[in-house]
Every structure is written in structure tokens, then in C-alpha cells.
C-alpha positions in Angstrom: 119.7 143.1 46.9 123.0 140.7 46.0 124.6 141.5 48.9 121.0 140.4 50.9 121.2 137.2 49.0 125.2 136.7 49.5 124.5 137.4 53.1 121.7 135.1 53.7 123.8 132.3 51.7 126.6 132.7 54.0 124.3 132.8 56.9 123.2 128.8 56.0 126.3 127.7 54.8 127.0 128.8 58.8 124.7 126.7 60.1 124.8 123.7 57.8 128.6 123.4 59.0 127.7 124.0 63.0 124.8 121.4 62.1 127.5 119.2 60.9 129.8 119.6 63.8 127.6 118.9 66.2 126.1 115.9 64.5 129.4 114.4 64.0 130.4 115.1 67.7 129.7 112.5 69.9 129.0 113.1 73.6 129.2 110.5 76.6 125.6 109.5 77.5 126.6 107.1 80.1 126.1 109.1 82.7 122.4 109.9 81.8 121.7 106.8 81.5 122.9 105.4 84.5 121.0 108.0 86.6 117.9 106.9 84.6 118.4 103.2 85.8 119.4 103.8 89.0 116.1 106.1 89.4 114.2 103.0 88.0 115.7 100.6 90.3 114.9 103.0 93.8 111.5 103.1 92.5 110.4 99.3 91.9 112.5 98.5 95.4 110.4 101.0 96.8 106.7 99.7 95.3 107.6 96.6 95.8 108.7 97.2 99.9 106.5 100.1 100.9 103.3 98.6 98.9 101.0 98.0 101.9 102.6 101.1 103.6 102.1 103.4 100.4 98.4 102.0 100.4 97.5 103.2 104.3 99.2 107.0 103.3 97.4 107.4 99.9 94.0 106.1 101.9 95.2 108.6 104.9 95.5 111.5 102.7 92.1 111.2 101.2 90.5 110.9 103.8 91.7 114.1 105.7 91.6 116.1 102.3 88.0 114.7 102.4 87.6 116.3 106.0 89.5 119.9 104.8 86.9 120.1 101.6 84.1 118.9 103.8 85.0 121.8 105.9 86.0 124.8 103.4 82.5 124.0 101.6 80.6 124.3 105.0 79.5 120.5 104.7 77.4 119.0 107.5 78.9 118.8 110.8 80.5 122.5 110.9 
């Protein structure tokens, strides 16, 4: 029974010092972040260019998924 209880003490005092490393580590982030801003960036360029485009597509789609449903349900007209 000790040598369960020495071995589970060891086992933590194990990962209290990889918690420690790795809390004590620092990484370069600046990379992550970056993408992240660029990715915001391409997006508000694109909303704010493509608005009235993005409109006529979203309204384009609709209406032909509207046709495919009206179809698979056997709507009136097929």
C-alpha cells in the first residue's frame, strides 16, 4: 500500500514540475495573431466591396434551393 502511495506522490510531483515548465515557457504568438488580423482584414475588404454582389448570390441561391425543395417534395408544377 506505501509503495501505491509513494508512487502516486511521485506521479504528481511529475506533473506539478511539467506544469511548471510549461507555464514558465514562453512561446511566440506573433504568428497566430497576425494570421487572425490578416483574416479579419480580407473579410471587412471583402463585405465592404462585394456587398451588393454578396446580396444578388445569397438571393440566387435561395431561390434555386427554393426550386430543388419545391421539386424533391413534389410541389405544384411537377
Amino acid at each position: 500500500m506505501r509503495e501505491k502511495i509513494n508512487g502516486l506522490k511521485r506521479s504528481a510531483q511529475r506533473g506539478v514540475l511539467l506544469l511548471r515548465s510549461a507555464a514558465v515557457r514562453r512561446e511566440p504568438g506573433i504568428d497566430g495573431i497576425l494570421v487572425t488580423v490578416g483574416l479579419c482584414i480580407i473579410a471587412l475588404v471583402l463585405c465592404v466591396v462585394m456587398k451588393d454582389s454578396l446580396e444578388g448570390f445569397i438571393k440566387e441561391i435561395v431561390a434555386a434551393m427554393q426550386g430543388r425543395a419545391t421539386t424533391i417534395l413534389g410541389g405544384p408544377g411537377v
